[in-house]
Residue frames as qw, qx, qy, qz and C-alpha x, y, z in Angstrom:
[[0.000, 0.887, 0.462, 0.000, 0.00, 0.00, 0.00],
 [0.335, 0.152, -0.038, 0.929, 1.29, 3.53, -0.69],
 [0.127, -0.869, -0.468, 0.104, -0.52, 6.71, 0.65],
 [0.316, -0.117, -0.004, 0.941, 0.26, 10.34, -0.36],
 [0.105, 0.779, 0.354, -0.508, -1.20, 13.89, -0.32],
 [0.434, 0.742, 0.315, 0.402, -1.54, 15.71, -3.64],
 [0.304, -0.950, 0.047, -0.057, 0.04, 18.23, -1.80],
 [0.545, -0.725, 0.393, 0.150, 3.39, 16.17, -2.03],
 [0.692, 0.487, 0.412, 0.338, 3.28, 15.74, -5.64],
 [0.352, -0.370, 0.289, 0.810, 5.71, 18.28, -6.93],
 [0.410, 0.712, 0.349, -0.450, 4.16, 20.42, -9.73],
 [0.490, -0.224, 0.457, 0.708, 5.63, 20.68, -12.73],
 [0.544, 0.683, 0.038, -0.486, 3.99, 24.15, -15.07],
 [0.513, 0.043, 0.791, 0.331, 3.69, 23.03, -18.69],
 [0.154, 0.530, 0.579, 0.600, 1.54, 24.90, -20.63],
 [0.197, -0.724, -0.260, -0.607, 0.57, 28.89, -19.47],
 [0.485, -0.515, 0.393, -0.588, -0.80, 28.96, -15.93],
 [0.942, -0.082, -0.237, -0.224, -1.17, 24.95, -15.95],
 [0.038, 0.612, -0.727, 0.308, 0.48, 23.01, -13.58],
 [0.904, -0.038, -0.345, -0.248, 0.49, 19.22, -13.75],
 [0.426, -0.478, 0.710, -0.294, 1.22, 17.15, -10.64],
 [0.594, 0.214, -0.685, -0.364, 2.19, 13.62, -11.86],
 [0.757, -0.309, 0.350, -0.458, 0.00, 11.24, -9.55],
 [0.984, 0.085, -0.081, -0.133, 0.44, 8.07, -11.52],
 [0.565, 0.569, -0.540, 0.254, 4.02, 8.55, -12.32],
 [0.089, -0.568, 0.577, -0.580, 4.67, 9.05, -8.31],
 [0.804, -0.134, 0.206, -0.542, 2.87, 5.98, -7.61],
 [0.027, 0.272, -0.895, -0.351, 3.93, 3.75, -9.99],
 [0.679, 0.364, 0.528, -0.358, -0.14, 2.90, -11.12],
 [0.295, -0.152, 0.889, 0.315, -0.37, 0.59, -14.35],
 [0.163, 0.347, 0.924, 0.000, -3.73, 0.40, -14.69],
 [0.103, 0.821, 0.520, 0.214, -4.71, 3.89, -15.34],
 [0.362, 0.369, -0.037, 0.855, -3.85, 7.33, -15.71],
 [0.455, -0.808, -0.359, 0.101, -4.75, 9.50, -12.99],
 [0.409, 0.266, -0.071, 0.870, -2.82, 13.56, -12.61],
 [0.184, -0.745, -0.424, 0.480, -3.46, 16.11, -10.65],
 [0.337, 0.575, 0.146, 0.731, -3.68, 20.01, -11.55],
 [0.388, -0.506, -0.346, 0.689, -3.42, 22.71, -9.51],
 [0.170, 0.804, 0.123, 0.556, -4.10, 26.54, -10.41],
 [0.378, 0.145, -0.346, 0.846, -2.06, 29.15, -8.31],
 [0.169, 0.223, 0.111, -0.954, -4.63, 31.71, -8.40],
 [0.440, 0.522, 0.720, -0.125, -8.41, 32.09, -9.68],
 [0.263, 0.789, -0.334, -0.444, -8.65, 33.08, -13.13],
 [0.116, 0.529, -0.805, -0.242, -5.91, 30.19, -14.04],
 [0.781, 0.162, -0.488, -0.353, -6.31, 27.54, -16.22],
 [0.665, -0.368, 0.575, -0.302, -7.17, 24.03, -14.41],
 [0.688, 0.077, 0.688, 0.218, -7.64, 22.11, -17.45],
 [0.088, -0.259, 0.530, 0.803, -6.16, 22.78, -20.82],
 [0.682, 0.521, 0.057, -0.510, -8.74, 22.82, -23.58],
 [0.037, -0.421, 0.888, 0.184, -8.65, 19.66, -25.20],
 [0.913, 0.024, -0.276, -0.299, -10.67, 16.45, -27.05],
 [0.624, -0.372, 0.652, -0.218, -9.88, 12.93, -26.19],
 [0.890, 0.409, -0.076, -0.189, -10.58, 11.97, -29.78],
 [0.387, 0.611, -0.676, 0.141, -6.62, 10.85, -30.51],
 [0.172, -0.322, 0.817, -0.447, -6.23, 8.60, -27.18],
 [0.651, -0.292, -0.619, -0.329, -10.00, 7.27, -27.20],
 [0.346, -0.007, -0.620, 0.704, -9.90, 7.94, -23.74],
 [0.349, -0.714, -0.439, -0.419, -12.47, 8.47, -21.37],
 [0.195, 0.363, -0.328, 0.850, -12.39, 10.72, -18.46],
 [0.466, -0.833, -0.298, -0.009, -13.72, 11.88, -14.63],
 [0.124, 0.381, -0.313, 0.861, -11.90, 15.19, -13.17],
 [0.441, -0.690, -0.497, 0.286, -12.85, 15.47, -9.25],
 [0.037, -0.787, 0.086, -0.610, -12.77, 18.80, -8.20],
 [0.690, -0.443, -0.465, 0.336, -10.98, 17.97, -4.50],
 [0.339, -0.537, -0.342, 0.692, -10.02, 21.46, -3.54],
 [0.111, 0.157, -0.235, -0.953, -11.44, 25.27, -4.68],
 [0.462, 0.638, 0.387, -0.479, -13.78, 25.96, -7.09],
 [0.447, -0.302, 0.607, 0.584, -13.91, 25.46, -10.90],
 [0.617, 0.563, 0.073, -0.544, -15.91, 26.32, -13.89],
 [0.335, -0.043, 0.838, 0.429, -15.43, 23.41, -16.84],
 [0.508, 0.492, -0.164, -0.688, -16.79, 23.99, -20.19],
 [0.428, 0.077, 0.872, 0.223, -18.01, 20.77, -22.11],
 [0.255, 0.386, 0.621, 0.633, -19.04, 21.65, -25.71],
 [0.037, 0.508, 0.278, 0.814, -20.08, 24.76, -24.49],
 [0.559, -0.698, -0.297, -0.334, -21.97, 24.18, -21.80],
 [0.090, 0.433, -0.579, 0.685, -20.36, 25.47, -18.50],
 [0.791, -0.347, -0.500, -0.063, -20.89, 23.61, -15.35],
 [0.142, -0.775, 0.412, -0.459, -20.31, 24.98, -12.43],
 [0.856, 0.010, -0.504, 0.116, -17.89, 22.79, -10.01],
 [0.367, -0.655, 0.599, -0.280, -16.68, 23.40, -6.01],
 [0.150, 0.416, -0.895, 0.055, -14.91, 21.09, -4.65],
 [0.365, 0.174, 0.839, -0.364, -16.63, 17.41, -4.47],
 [0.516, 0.595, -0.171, -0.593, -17.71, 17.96, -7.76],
 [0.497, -0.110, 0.768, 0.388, -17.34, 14.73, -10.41],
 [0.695, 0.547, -0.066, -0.463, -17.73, 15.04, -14.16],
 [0.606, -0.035, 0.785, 0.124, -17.56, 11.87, -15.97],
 [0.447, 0.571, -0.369, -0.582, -16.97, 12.45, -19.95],
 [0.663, -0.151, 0.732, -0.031, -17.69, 9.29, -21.78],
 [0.738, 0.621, 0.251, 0.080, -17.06, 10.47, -24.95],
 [0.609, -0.230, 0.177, 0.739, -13.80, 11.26, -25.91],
 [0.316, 0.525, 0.385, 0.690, -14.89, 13.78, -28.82],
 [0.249, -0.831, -0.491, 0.084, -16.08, 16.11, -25.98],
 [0.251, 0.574, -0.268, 0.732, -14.29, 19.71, -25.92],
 [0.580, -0.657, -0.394, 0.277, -13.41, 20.03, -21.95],
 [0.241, 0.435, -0.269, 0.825, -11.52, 23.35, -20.43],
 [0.599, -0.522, -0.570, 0.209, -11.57, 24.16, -16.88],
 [0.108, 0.548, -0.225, 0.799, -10.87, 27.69, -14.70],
 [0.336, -0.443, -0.684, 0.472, -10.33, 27.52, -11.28],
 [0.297, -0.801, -0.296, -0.426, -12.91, 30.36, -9.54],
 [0.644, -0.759, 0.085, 0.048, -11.06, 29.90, -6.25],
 [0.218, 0.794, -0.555, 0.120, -7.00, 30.17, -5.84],
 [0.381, -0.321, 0.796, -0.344, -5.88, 26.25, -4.96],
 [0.822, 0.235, 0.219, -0.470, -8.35, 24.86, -6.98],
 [0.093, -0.426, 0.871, 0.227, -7.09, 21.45, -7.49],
 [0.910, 0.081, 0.225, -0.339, -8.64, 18.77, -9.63],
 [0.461, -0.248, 0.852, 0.026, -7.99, 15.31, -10.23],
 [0.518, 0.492, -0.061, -0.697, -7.94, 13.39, -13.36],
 [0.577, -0.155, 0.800, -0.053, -8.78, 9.80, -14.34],
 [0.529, 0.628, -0.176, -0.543, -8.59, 8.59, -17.18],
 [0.262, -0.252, 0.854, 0.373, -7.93, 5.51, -20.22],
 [0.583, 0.137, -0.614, -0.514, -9.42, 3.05, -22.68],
 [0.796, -0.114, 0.258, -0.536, -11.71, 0.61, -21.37],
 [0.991, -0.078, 0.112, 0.016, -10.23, -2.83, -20.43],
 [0.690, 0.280, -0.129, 0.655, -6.49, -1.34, -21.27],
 [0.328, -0.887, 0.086, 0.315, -4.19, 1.50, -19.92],
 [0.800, 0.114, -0.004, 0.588, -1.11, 3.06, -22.03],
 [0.367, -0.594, -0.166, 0.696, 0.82, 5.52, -20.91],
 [0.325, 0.904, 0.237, -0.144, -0.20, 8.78, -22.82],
 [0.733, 0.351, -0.021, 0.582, 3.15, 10.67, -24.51],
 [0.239, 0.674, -0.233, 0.659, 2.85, 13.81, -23.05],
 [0.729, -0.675, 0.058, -0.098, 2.98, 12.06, -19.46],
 [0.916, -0.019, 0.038, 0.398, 6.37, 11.17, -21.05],
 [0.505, 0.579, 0.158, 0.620, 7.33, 14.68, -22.59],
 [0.250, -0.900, -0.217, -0.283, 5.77, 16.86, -20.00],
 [0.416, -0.903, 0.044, 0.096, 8.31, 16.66, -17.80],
 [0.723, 0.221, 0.277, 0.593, 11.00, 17.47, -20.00],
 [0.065, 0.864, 0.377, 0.328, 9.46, 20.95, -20.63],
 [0.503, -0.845, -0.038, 0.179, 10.86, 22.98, -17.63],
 [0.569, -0.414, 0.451, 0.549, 14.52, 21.98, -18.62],
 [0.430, 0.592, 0.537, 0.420, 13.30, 22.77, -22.45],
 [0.085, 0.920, 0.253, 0.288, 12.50, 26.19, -21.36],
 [0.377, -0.839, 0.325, 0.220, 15.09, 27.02, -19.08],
 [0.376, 0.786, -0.477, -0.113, 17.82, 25.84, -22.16],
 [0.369, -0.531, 0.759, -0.075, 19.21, 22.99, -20.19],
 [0.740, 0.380, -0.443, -0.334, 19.11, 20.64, -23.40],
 [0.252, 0.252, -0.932, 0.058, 21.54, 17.89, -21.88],
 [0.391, 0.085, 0.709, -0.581, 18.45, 17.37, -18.61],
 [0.711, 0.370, 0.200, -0.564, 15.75, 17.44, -21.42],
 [0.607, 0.293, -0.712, -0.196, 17.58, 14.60, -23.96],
 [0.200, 0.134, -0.969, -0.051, 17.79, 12.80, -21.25],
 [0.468, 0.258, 0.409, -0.740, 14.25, 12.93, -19.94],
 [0.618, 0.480, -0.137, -0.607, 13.15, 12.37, -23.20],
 [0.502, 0.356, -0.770, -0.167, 15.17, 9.79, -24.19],
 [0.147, -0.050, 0.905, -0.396, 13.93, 7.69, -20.56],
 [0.709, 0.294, 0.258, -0.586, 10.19, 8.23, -22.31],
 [0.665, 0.510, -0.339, -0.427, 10.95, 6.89, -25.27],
 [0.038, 0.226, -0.966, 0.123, 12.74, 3.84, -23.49],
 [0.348, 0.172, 0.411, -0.825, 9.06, 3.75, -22.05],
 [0.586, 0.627, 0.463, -0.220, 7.02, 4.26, -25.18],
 [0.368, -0.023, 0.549, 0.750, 8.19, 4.87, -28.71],
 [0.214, 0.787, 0.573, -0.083, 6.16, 7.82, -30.02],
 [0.352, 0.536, 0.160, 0.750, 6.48, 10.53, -32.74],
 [0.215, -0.962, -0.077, -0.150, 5.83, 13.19, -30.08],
 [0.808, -0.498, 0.131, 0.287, 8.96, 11.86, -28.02],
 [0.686, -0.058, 0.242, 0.683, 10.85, 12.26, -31.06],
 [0.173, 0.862, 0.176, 0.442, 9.37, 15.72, -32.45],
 [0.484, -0.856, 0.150, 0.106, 10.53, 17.29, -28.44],
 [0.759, -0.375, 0.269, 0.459, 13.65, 15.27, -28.72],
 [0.659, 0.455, 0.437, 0.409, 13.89, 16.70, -32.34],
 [0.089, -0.908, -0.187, -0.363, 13.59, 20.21, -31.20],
 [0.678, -0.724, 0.064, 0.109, 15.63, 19.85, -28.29],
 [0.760, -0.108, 0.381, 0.515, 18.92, 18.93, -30.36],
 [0.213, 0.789, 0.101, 0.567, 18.13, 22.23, -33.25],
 [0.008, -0.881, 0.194, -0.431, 18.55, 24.40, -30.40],
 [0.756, -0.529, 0.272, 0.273, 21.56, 22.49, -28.96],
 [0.245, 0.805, -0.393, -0.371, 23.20, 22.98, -32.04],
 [0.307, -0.171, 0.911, 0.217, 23.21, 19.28, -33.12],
 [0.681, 0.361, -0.042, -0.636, 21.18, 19.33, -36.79],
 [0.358, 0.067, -0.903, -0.227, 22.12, 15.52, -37.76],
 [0.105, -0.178, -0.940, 0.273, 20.46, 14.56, -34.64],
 [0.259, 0.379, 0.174, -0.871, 17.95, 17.05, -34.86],
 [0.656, 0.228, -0.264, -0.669, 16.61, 15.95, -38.26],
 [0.495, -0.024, -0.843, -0.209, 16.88, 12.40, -37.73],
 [0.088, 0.390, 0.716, -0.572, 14.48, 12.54, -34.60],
 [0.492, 0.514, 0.055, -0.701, 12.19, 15.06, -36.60],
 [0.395, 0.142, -0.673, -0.609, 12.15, 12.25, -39.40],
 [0.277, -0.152, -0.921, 0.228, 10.77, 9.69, -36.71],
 [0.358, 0.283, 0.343, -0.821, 8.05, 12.24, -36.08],
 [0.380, 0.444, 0.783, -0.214, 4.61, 12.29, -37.24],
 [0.244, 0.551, 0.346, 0.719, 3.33, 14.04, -40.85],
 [0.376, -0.768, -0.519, -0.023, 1.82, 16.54, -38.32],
 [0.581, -0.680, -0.082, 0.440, 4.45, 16.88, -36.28],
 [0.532, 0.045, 0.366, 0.762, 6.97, 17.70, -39.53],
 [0.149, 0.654, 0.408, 0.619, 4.63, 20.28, -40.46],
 [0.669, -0.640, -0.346, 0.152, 4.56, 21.73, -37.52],
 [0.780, -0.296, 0.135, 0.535, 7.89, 22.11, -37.70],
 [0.344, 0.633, 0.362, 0.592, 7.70, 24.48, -40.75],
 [0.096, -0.744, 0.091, -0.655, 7.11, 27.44, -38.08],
 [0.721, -0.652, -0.229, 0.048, 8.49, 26.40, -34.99],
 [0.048, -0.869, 0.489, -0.063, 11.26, 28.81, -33.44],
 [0.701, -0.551, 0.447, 0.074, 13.00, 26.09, -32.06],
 [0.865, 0.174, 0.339, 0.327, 13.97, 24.56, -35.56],
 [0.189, 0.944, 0.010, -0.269, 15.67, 28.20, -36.94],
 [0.410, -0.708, 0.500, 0.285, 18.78, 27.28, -36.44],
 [0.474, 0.090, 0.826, 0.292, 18.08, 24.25, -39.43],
 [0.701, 0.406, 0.523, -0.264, 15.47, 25.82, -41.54],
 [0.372, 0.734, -0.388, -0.416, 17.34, 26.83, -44.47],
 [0.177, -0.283, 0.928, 0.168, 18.76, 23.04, -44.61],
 [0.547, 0.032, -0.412, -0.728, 17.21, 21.42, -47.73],
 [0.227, -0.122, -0.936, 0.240, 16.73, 17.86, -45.26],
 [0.096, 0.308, 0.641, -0.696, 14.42, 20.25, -43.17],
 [0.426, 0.360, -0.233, -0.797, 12.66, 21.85, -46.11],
 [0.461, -0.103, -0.775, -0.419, 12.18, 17.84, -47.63],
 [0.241, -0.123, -0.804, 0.530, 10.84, 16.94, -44.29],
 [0.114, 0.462, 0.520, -0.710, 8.54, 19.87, -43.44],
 [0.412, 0.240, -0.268, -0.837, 7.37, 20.78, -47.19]]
């Protein structure tokens, strides 16, 4: 048996005001995804705006501390804490804003009768060391997900991470191991500047 407080999950911001506390990782659960979020302040984003269509994942977000306001195709639902919403369609647009500063919810999630681990539970916490430049922490992050899971996200980050280390072999051969998506993408992302005039990146991203 393990027992912790969501409170002793380290946070780790990722996208804006979001800040994702990895529950499963710190567990070591198998059987489902399960993350915590946190907002700082009210106003800030609790849950990103986002489908479920890619994953086929279904979803329940508890609302266990604050207040929150979640939008599901439009419709806004008001949530304090002790709140559950159970989405059982993946195609559903969700987005959350905490109302109260603290407002933490919980979020459960997978595919019925399976669990795999999602990519950006692999990527996310790479990010920090992405943004603060520190390229050698984020290869190797990245490169422990992709021991993990093989996935074209893993290698688009990892692909990005090596342009602005200043290493374009390794740089485009991750960004070929991306997705068509991701390569397009790639067409306007700062991070690849350093490469785009190379005609590898141009066959790649055109």
């Amino acid at each position: 048996m393990k027992t912790i407080r969501i409170q002793e999950v380290d946070g780790i911001p990722v996208f804006g005001t979001l800040v994702w506390k990895p529950v499963r990782r710190t567990l070591g659960i198998t059987a489902f995804g399960i993350n915590a979020y946190t907002a700082a302040g009210a106003g800030d984003e609790v849950v990103e705006e986002h489908t479920e269509t890619q994953l086929g994942h279904e979803e329940v977000y508890v609302v266990v501390q604050g207040h929150a306001t979640f939008t599901v195709d439009g419709e806004e639902v008001d949530a304090p804490a002790g709140t559950i919403i159970y989405l059982d369609d993946p195609a559903q647009k969700r987005h959350a804003v905490a109302v109260a500063a603290g407002t933490t919810v919980l979020a459960i999630g997978g595919v019925p009768g399976t669990h795999e681990v999602s990519p950006w539970e692999l990527f996310f916490p790479a990010l920090p060391a992405m943004n603060a430049g520190d390229w050698d922490t984020a290869r190797t992050i990245l490169h422990e997900g992709l021991a993990v899971k093989d996935h074209p996200a893993l290698h688009y980050n990892l692909a990005c991470v090596e342009a602005r280390a200043g290493n374009p072999e390794l740089a485009l051969e991750e960004l070929a191991k991306s997705a068509p998506h991701h390569r397009s993408q790639a067409a306007d992302d700062p991070d690849f500047e350093s490469i785009r005039d190379d005609p590898r990146f141009l066959e790649l991203t055109g």
